[in-house]
C-alpha positions as CSV (number, residue, x, y, z in Angstrom):
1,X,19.2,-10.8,-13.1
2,X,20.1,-12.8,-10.0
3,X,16.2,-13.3,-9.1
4,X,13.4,-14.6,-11.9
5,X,10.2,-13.5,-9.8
6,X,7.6,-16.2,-9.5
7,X,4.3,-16.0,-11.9
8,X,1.8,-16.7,-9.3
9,X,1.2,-16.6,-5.5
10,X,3.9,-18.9,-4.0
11,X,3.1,-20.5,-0.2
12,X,5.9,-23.0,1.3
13,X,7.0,-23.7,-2.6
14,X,3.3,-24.3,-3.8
15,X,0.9,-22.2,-5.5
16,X,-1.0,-20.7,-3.5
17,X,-4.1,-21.2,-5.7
18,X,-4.3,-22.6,-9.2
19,X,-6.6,-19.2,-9.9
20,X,-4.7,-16.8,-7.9
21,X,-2.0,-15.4,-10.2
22,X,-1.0,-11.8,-10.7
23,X,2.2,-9.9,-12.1
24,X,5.2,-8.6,-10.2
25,X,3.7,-6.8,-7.1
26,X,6.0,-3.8,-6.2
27,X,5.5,-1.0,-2.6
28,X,4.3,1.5,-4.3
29,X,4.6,3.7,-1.0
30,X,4.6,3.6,2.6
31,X,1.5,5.3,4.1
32,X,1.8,7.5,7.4
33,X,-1.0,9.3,8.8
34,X,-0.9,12.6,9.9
35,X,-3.4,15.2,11.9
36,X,-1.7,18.2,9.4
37,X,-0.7,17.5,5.8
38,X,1.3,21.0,5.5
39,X,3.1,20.7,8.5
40,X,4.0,16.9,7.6
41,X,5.0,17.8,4.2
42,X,7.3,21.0,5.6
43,X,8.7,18.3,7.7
44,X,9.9,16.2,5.8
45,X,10.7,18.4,2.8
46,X,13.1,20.4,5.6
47,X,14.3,17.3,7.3
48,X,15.5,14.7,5.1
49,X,14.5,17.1,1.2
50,X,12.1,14.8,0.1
51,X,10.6,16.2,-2.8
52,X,6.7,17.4,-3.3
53,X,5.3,14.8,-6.0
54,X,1.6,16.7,-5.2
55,X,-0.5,17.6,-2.9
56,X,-4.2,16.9,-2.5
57,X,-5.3,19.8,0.2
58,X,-5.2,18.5,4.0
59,X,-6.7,14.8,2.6
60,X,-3.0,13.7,1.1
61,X,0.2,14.3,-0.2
62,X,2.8,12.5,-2.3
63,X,6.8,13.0,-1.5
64,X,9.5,11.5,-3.6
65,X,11.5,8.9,-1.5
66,X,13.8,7.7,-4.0
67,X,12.0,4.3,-5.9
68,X,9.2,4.8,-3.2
69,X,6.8,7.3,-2.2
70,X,5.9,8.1,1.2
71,X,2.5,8.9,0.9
72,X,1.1,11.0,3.7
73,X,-2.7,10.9,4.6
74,X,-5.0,13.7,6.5
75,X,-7.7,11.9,8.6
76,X,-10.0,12.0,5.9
77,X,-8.0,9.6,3.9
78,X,-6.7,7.4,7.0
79,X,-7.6,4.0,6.1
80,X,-5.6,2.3,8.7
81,X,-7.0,3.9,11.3
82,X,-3.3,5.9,12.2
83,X,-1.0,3.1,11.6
84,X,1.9,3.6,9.3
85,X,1.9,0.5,6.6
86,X,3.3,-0.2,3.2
87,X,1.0,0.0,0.4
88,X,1.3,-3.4,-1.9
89,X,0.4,-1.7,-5.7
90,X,-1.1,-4.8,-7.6
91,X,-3.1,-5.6,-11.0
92,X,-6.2,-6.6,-9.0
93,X,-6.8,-6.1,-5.6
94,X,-9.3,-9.1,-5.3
95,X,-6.8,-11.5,-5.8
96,X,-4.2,-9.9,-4.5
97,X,-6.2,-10.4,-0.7
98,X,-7.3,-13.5,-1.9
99,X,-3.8,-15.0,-1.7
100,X,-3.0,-12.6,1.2
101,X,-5.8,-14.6,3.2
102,X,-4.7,-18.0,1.7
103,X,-1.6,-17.5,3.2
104,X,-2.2,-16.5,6.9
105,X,-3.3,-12.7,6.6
106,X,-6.8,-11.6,7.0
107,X,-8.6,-8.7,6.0
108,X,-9.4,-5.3,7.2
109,X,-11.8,-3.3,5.1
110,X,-12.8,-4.9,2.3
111,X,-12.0,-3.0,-1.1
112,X,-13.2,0.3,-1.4
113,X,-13.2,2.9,-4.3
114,X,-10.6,5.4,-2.9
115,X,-10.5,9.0,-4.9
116,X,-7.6,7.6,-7.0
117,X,-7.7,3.9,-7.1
118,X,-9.2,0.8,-5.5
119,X,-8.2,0.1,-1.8
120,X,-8.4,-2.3,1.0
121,X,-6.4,-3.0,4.3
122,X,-5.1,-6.0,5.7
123,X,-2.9,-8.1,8.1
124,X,0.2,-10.5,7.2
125,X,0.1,-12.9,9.8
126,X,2.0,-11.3,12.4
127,X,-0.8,-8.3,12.1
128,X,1.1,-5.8,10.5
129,X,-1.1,-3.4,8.8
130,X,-1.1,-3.2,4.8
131,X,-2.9,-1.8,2.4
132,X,-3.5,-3.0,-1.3
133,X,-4.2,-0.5,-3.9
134,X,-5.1,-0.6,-7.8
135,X,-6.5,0.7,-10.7
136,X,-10.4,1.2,-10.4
């Protein structure tokens, strides 16, 4: 393997925090909002033939992208308020924006028990919108 992955939260070749530490992080998808699930899914089925992974009636739907899921959300499950943004899948989402904030990014909505997992939103310095997700 040409890369051996850090064990903890790494900021200008430091640890970030002595108690931050969490395993490999990996995108688990890249969120896009949209006003009509079916018509987004059609879309991008016809378009590019993404595959259906499922569908969770207008509030969400999972296509296969390849190693990543592009994960469209209906407004009921619009947590970014319509702003596309990757979605960081971690262990715990508490330290995850714990060392997000450590290193320049601030928080958005604090966790909050989505219908599948444990979410929050955020900013990386530069203010690009992400959202952290884990197991409840």
């Amino acid at each position: 393997m040409w890369w051996n992955p850090p064990a903890r939260a790494v900021l200008r070749g430091r640890p970030v925090s002595d108690s931050v530490e969490f395993d490999l992080v990996k995108i688990g998808n890249v969120l896009h909002p949209v006003a009509d699930i079916d018509a987004a899914v059609r879309f991008y089925t016809d378009t590019f033939g993404l595959a259906t992974k499922f569908v969770d009636g207008d509030r969400y739907a999972a296509l296969d992208a390849g190693s990543t899921t592009l994960a469209l959300t209906g407004p009921a499950e619009d947590v970014t308020g319509g702003v596309p943004a990757a979605s960081f899948k971690v262990p715990d989402v508490t330290s995850a924006l714990t060392a997000l904030v450590q290193g320049g990014g601030s928080v958005v909505r604090e966790p909050e028990q989505g219908p599948h997992e444990v979410r929050a939103v955020a900013r990386d310095p530069w203010g690009n919108t992400v959202v952290i997700y884990g197991p409840r």
